[in-house]
C-alpha positions as a LaTeX table, in Angstrom:
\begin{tabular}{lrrr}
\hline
Residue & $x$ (\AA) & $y$ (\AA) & $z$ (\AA) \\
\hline
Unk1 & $-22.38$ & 17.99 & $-39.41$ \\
Unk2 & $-24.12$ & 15.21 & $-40.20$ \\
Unk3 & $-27.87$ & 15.66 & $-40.09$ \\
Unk4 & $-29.02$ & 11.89 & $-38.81$ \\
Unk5 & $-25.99$ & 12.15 & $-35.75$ \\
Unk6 & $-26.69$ & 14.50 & $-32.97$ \\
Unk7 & $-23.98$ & 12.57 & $-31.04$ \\
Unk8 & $-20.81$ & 12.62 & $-33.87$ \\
Unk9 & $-17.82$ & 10.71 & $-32.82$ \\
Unk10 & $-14.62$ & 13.39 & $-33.83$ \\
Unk11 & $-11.62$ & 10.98 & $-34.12$ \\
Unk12 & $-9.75$ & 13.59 & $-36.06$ \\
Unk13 & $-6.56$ & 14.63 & $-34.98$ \\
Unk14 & $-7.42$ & 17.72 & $-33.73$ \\
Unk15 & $-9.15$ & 19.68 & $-32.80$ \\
Unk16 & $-10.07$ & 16.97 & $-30.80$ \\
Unk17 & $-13.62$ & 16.27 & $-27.98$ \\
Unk18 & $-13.83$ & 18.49 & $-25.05$ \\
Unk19 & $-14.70$ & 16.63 & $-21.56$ \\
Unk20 & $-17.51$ & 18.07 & $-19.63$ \\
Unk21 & $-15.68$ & 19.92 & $-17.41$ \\
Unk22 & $-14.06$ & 21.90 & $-19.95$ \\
Unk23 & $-17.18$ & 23.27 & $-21.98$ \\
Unk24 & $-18.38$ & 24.32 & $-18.78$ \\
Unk25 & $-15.08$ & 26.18 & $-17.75$ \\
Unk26 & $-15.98$ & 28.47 & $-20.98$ \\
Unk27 & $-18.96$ & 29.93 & $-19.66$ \\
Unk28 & $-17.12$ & 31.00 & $-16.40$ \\
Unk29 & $-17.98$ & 35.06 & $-16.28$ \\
Unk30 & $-15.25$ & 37.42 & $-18.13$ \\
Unk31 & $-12.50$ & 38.83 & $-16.18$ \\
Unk32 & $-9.71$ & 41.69 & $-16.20$ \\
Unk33 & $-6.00$ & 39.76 & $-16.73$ \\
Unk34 & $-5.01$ & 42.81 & $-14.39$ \\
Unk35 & $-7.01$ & 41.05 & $-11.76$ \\
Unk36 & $-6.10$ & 38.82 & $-8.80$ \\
Unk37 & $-8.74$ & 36.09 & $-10.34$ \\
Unk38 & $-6.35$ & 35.78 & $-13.25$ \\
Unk39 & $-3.38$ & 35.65 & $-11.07$ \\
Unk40 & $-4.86$ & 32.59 & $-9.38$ \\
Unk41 & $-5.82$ & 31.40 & $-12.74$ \\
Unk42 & $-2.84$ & 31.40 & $-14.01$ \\
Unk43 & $-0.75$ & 30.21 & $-11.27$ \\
Unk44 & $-2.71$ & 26.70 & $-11.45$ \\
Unk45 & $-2.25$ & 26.61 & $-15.07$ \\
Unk46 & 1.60 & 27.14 & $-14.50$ \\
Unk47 & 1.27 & 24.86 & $-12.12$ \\
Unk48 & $-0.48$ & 21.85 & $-13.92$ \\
Unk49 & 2.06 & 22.74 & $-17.53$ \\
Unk50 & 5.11 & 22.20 & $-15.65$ \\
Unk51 & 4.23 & 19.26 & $-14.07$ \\
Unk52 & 3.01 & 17.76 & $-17.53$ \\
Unk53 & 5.92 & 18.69 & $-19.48$ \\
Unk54 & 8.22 & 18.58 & $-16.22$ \\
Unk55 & 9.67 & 22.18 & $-16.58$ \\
Unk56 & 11.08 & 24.21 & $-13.74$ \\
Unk57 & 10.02 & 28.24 & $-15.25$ \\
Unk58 & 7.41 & 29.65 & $-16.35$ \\
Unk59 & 5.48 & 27.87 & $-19.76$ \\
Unk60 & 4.69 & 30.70 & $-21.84$ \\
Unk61 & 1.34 & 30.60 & $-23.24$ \\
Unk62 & 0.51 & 32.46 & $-26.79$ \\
Unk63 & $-3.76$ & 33.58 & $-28.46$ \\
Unk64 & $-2.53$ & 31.42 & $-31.51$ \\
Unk65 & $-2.29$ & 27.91 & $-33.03$ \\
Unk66 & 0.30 & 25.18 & $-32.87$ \\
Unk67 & 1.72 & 26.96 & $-35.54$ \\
Unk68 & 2.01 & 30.00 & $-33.56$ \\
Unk69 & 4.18 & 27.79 & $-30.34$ \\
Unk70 & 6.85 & 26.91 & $-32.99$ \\
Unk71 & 7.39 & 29.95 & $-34.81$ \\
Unk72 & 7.57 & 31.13 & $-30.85$ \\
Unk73 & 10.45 & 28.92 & $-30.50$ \\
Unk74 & 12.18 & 29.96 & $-33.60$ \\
Unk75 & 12.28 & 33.93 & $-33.57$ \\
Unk76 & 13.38 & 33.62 & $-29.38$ \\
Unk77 & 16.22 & 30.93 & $-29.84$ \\
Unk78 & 17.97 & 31.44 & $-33.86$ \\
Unk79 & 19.45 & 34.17 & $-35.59$ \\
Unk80 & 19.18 & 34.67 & $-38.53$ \\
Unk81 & 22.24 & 32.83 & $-40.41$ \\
Unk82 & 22.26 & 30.21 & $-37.84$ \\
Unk83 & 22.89 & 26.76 & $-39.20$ \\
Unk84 & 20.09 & 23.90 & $-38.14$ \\
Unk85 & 19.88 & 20.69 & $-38.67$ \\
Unk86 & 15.92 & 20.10 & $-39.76$ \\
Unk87 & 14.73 & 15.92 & $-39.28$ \\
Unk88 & 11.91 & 15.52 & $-41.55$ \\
Unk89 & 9.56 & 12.40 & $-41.47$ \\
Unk90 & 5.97 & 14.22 & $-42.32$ \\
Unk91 & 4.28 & 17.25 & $-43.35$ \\
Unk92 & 4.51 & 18.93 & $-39.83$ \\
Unk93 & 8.38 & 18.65 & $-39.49$ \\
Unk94 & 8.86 & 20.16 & $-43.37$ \\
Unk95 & 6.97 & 23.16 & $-41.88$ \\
Unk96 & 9.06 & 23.30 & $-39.03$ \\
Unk97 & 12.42 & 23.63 & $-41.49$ \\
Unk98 & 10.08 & 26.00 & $-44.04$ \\
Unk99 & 9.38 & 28.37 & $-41.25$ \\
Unk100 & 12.84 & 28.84 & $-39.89$ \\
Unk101 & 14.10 & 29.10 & $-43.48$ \\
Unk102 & 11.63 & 32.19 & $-44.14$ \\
Unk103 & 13.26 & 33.75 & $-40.91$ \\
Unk104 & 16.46 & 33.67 & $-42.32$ \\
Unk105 & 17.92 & 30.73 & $-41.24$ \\
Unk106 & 20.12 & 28.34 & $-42.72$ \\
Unk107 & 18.30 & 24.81 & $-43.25$ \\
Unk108 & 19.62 & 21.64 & $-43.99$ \\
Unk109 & 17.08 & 18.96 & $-43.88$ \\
Unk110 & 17.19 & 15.17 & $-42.90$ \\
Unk111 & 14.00 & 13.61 & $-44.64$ \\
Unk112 & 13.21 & 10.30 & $-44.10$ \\
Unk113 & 10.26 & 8.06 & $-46.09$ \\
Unk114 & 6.61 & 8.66 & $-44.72$ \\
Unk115 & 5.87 & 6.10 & $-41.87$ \\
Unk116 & 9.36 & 6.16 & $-40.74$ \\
Unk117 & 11.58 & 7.84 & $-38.07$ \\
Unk118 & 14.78 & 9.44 & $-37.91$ \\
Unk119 & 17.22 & 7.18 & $-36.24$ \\
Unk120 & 19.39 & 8.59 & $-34.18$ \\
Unk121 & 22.64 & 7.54 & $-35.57$ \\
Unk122 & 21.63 & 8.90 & $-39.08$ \\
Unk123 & 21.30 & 12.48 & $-36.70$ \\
Unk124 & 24.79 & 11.62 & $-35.77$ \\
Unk125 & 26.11 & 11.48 & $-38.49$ \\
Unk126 & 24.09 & 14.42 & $-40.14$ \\
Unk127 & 25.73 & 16.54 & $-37.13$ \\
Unk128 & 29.58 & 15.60 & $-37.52$ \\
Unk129 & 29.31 & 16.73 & $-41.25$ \\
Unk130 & 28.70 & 20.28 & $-40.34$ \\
Unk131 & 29.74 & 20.89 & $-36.96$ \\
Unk132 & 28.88 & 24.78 & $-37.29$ \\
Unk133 & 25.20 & 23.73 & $-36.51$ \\
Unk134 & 23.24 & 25.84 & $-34.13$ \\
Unk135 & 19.73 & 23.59 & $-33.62$ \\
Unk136 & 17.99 & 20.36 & $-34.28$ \\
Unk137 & 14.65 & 21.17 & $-35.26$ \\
Unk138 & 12.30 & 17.86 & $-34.41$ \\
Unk139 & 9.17 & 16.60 & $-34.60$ \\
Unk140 & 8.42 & 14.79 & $-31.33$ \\
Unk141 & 4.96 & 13.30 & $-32.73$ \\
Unk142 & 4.14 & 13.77 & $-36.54$ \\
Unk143 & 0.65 & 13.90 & $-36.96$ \\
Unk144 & 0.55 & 13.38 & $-40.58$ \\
Unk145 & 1.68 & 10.11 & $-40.54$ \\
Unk146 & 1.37 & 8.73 & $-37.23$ \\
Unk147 & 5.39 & 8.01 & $-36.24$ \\
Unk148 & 6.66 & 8.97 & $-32.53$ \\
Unk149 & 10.32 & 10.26 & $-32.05$ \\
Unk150 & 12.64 & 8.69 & $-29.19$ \\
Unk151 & 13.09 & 12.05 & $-27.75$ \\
Unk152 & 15.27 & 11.44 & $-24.83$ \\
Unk153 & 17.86 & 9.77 & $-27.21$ \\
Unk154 & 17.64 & 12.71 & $-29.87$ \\
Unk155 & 18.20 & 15.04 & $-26.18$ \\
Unk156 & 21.15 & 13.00 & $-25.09$ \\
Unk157 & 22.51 & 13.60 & $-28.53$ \\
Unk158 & 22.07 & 16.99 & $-28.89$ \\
Unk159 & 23.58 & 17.15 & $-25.61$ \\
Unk160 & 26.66 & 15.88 & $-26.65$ \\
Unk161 & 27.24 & 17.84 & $-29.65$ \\
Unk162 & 26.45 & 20.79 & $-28.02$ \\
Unk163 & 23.51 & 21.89 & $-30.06$ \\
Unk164 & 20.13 & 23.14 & $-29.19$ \\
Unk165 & 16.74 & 21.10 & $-29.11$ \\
Unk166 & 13.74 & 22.89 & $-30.70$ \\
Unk167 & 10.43 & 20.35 & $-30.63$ \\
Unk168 & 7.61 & 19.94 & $-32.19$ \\
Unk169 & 5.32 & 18.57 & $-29.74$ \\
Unk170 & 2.09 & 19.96 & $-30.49$ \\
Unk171 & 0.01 & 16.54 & $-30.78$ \\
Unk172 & 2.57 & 14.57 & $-28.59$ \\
Unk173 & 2.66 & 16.77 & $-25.29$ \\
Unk174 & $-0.38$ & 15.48 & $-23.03$ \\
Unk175 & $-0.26$ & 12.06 & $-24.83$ \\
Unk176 & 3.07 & 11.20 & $-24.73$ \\
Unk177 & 5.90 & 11.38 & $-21.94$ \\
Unk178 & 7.70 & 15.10 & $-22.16$ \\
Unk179 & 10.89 & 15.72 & $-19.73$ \\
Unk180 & 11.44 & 19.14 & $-21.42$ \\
Unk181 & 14.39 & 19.85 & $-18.16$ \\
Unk182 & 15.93 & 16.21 & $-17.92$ \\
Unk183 & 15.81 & 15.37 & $-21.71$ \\
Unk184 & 17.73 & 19.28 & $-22.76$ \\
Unk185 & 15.17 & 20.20 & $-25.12$ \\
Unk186 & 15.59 & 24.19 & $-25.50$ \\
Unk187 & 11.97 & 24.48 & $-26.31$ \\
Unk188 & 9.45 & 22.53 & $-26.67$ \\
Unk189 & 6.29 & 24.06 & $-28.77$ \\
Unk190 & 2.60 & 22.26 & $-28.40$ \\
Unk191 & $-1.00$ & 24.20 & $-28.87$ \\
Unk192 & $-4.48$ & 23.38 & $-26.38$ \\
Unk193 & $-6.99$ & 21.22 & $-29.31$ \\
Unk194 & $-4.97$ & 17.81 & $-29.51$ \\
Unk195 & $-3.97$ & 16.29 & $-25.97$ \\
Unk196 & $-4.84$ & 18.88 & $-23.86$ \\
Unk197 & $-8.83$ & 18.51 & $-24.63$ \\
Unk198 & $-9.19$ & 22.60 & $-25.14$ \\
Unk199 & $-10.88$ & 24.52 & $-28.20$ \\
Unk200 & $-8.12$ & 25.41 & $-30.63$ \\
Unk201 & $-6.36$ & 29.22 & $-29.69$ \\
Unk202 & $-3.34$ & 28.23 & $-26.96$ \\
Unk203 & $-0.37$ & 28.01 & $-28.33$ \\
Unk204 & 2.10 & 26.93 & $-25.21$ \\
Unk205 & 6.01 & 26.80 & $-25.42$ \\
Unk206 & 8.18 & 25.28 & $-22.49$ \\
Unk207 & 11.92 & 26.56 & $-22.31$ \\
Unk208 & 14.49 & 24.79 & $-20.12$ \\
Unk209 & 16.66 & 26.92 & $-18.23$ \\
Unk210 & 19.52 & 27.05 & $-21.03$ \\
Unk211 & 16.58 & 28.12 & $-23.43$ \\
Unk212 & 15.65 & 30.41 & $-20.63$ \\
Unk213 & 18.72 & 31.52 & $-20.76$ \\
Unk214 & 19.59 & 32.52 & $-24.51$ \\
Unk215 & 16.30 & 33.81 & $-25.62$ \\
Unk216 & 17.23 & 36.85 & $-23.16$ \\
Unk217 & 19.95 & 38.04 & $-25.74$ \\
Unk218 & 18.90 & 36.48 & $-29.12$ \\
Unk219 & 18.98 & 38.87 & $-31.64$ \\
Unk220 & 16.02 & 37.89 & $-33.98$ \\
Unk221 & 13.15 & 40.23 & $-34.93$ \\
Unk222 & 10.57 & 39.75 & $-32.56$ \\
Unk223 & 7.66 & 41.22 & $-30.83$ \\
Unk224 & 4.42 & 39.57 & $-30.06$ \\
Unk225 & 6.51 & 36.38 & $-29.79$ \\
Unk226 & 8.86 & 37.95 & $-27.75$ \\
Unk227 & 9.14 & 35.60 & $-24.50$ \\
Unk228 & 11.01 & 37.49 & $-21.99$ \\
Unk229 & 7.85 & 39.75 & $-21.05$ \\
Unk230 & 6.21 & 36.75 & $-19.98$ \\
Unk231 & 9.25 & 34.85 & $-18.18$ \\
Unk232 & 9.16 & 38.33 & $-16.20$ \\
Unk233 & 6.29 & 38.41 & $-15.34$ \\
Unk234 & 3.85 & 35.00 & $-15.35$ \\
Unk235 & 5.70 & 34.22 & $-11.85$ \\
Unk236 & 3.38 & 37.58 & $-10.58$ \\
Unk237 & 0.41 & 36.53 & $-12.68$ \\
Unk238 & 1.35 & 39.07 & $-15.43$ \\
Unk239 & 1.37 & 38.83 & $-19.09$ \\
Unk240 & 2.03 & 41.68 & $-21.78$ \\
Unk241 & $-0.98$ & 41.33 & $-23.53$ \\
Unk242 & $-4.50$ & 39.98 & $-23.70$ \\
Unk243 & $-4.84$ & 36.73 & $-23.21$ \\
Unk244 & $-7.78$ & 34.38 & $-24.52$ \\
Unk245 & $-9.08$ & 33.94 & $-20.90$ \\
Unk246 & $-11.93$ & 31.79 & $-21.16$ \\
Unk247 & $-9.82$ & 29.14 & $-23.00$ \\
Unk248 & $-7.20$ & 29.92 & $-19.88$ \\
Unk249 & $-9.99$ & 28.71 & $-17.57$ \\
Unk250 & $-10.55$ & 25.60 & $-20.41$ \\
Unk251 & $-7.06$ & 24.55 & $-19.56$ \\
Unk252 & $-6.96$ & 24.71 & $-15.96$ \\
Unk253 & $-10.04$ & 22.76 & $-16.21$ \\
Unk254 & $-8.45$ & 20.22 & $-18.09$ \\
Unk255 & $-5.03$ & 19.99 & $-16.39$ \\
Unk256 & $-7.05$ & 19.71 & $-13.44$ \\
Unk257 & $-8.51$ & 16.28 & $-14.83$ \\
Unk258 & $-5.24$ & 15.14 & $-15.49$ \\
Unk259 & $-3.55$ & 15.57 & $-12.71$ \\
Unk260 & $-6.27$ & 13.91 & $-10.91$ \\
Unk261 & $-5.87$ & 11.11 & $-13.12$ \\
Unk262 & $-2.79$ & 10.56 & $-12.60$ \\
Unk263 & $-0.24$ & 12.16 & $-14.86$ \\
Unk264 & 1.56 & 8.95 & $-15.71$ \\
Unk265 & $-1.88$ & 7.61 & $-15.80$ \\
Unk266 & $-2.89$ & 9.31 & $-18.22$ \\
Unk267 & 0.26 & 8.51 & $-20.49$ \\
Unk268 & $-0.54$ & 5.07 & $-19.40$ \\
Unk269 & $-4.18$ & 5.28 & $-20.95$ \\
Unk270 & $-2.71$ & 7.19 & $-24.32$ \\
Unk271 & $-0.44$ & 4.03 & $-25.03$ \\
Unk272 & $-2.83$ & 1.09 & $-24.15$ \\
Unk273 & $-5.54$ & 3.34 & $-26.01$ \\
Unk274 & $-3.50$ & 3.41 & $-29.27$ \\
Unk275 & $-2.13$ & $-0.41$ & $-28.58$ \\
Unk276 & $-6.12$ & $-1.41$ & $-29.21$ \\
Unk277 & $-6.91$ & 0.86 & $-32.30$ \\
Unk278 & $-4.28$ & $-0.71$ & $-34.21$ \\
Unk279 & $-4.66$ & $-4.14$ & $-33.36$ \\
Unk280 & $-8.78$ & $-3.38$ & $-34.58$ \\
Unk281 & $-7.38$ & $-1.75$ & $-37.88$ \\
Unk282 & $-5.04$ & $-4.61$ & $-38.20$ \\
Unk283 & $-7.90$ & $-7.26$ & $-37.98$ \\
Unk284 & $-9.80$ & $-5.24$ & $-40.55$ \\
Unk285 & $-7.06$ & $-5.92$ & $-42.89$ \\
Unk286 & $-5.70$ & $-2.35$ & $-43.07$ \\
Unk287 & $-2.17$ & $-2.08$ & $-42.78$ \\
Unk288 & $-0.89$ & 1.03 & $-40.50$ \\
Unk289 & 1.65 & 3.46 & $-41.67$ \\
Unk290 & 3.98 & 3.59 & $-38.85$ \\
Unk291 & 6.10 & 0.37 & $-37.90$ \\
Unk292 & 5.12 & $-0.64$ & $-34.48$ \\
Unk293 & 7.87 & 0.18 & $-32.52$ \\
Unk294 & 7.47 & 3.82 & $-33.00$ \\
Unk295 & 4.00 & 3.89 & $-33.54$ \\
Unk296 & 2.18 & 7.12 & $-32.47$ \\
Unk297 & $-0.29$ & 6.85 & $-28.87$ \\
Unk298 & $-2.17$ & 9.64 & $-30.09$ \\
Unk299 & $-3.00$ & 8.91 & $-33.63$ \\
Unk300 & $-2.87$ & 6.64 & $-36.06$ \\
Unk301 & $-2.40$ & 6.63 & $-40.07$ \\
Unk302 & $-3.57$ & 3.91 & $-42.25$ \\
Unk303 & $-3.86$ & 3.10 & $-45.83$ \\
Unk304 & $-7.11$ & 2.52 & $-47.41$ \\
Unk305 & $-7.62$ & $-1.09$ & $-49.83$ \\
Unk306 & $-6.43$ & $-0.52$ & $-53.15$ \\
Unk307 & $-8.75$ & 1.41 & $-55.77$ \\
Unk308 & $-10.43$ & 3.06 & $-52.50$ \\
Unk309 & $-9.42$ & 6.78 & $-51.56$ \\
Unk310 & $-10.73$ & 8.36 & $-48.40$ \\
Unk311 & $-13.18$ & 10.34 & $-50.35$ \\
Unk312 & $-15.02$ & 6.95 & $-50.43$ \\
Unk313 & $-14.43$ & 6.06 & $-46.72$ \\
Unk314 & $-14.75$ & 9.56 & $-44.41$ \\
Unk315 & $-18.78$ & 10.55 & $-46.00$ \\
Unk316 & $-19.45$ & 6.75 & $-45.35$ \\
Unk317 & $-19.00$ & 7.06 & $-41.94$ \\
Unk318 & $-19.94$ & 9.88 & $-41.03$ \\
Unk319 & $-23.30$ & 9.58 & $-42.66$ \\
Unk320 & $-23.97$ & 6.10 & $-41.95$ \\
Unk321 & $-22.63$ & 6.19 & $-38.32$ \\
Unk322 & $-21.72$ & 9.51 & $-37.24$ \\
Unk323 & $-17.83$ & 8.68 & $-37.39$ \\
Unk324 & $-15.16$ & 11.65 & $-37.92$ \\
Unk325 & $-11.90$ & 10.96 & $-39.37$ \\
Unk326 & $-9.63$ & 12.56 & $-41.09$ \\
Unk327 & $-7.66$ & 12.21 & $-44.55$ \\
Unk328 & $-3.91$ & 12.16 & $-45.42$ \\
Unk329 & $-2.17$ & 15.54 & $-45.94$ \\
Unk330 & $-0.08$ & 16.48 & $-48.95$ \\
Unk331 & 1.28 & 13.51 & $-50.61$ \\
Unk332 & $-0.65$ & 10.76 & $-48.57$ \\
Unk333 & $-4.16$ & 12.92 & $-49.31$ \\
Unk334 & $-5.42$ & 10.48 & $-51.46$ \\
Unk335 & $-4.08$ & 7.59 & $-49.83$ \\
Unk336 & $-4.21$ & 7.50 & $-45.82$ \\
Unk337 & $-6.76$ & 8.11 & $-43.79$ \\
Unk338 & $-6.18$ & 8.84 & $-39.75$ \\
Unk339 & $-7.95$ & 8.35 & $-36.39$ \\
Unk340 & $-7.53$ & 10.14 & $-33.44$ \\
Unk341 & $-6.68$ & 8.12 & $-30.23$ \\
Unk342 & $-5.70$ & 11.24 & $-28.00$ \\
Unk343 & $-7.25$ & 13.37 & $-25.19$ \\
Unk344 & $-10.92$ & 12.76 & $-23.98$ \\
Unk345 & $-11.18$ & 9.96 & $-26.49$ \\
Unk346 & $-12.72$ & 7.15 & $-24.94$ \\
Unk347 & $-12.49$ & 3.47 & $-25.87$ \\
Unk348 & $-16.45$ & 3.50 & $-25.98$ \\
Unk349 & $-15.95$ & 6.09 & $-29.20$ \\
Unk350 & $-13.32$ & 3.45 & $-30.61$ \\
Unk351 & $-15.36$ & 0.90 & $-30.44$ \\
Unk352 & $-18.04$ & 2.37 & $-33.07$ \\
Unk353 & $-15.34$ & 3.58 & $-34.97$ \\
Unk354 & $-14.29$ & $-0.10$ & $-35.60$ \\
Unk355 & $-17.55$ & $-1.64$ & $-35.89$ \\
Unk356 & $-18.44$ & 1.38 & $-38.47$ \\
Unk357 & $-15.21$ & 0.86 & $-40.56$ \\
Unk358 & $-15.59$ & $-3.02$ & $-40.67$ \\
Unk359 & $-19.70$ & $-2.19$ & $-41.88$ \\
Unk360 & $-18.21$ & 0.20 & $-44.57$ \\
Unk361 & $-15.33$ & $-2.17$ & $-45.41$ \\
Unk362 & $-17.66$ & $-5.06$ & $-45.84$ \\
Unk363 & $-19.57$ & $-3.23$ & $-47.74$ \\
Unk364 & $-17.47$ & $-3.08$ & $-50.58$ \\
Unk365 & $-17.36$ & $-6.37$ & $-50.75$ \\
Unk366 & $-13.89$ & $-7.07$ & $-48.80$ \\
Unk367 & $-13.40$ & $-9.30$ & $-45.68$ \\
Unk368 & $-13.48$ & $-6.99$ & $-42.75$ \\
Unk369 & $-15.62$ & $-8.12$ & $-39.70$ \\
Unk370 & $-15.86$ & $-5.50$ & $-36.93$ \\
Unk371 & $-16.92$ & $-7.60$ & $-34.20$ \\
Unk372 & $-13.29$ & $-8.92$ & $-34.67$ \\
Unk373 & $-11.59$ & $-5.79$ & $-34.64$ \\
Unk374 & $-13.25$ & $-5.06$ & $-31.95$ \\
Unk375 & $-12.07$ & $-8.64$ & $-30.04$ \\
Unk376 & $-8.40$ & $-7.58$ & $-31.27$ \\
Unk377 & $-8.73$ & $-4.26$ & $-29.87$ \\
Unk378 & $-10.29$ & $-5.42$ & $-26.30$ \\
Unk379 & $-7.50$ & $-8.25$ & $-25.82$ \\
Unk380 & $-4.89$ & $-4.81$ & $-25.58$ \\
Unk381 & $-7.56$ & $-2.59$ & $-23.55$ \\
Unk382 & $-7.38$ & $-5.17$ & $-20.87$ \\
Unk383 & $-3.59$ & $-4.91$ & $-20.35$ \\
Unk384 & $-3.02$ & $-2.93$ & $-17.79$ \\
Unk385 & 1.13 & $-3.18$ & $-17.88$ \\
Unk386 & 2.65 & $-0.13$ & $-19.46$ \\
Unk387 & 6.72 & 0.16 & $-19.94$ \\
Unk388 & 7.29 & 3.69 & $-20.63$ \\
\hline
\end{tabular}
């Protein structure tokens, strides 16, 4: 941490700020899970997940990373030999195919360009070549480059081919609009440190009721991942194992702030959020990695001027103006650099993050003016109209 900012601005895609309300919830005394306390506890968290990601069961919810939620999905839905169909556009949804391919699975990937989606008639086809696939593995929001999927198309063709829907969601859910029921995804993985403002250590995976379904007789190793304990017994406040309890009382905490935002509001917020940053980024003269049309709301990649790397950019900020950003991953490490427009983000925070990234822009020597980023930016803040 920088040593001049007591007040640090963390635009990085995760883990991401914590509102108020949910440091506090952390220092809430210590509990048994064998207790009625948690069974109230979790009852509103059940409560507040399946209204976000509009689920009829019980969310299962996993001590573990995002990482953790989709290998979750993997060992309770495939078998091993199972044919799936993996759409790559970023580092996240190559991990998704690598991990079901270490369990045995069959994987044939679809990878498309960084900064571009997977259209859905390319899936199409992809599926009518081998019709023996099991799964579409998809990334609903890839953080690495900053490119949302359409997921209610991909779900109304995975419908129709009669295949299952694993997702990715882990930063989209919170941030973007999930129907995890009406759009047939099987399962749809996500983790507490993006979106859902909580520490890292959740890591939360919705099932529709087909998914509910088929992970009773699946046939794949499985034992702390193992979902059924907790479909039988989360609607009794009941779950296997230990659970991290304190970031359990994080969550409620901060589904409880959502839902009394509004939770279409706060989807709202996400989009018209995001809208801003990259009309500020676009003033600055930085071109944006994902086309606008299926541009992220939660975060946003960008490539730096030539000859600059984000070695030069991210100590700039943050020791000049307390600013936290992150770099590419992988391939795009020395290239892209990516800010963070999800959770308790605020447009105040964006704001500085502009102004500091025109005063390091200008700086070497190029014509970036923050104050006009910052008018770009503002002129989409005010909009209030949001088309989902």
């Amino acid at each position: 941490m920088s040593l001049l900012w007591e007040d640090e601005i963390l635009l990085a895609p995760g883990p991401t700020p914590l509102p108020k309300a949910v440091r506090e919830a952390a220092l809430k005394p210590m509990i048994t899970h064998r207790s009625r306390a948690f069974g109230e506890l979790a009852a509103e968290v059940q409560e507040g997940l399946q209204k976000l990601l509009s689920v009829s069961g019980p969310v299962v919810i996993y001590p573990g990373s995002g990482t953790a939620a989709l290998e979750a999905s993997i060992v309770n839905l495939l078998r091993p030999g199972d044919k799936v169909l993996a759409a790559v556009m970023g580092v996240f949804g190559q991990i998704y195919a690598d991990m079901a391919a270490a369990h045995g699975v069959q994987v044939r990937t679809l990878v498309v360009p960084d900064g571009e989606g997977i259209p859905v008639d390319l899936l199409e086809a992809e599926l009518e070549k081998e019709p023996d696939i099991r799964a579409l593995l998809v990334t609903h929001n890839e953080t690495s480059t900053g490119v949302l999927t359409d997921l209610a198309a991909v779900g109304d063709l995975a419908r129709a081919k009669g295949v299952l829907l694993l997702v990715d969601s882990v930063s989209g859910a919170g941030g973007a609009p999930v129907d995890v029921e009406g759009w047939g995804i099987t399962a749809l993985a996500t983790a507490s440190q993006k979106a859902l403002m909580v520490p890292p250590g959740l890591a939360i995976v919705a099932f529709n009721e087909e998914g509910r379904r088929l992970l009773q007789e699946e046939t794949m190793p499985r034992y702390y991942f193992d979902a059924r304990p907790f479909l039988k017994g989360l609607p009794e406040g009941d779950v296997p194992y230990t659970p991290a309890l304190s970031l359990w009382y994080q969550l409620a905490a901060a589904l409880r702030l959502m839902a009394e935002e509004g939770w279409t509001q706060v989807m709202e917020r996400h989009e018209r959020v995001a809208r801003g940053v990259r009309a500020g980024l676009r003033a600055l003269g930085l071109k944006i990695l994902a086309p606008e049309e299926m541009a992220s709301p939660t975060v946003t990649a960008f490539y730096l001027p030539e000859g600059r790397t984000p070695q030069d950019l991210l100590p700039a900020l943050e020791g000049r103006h307390g600013v936290v950003l992150a770099r590419g991953l992988r391939q795009l490490a020395g290239r892209v650099v990516r800010i963070s427009h999800m959770g308790a983000v605020t447009e105040t925070s964006l704001r500085r993050a502009l102004l500091a990234l025109g005063d390091v822009l200008s700086g070497w020597g190029l014509p970036a003016d923050g104050r006009q980023a910052l008018e770009a930016a503002e002129r989409e803040w005010s909009q209030k109209t949001w088309v989902p």
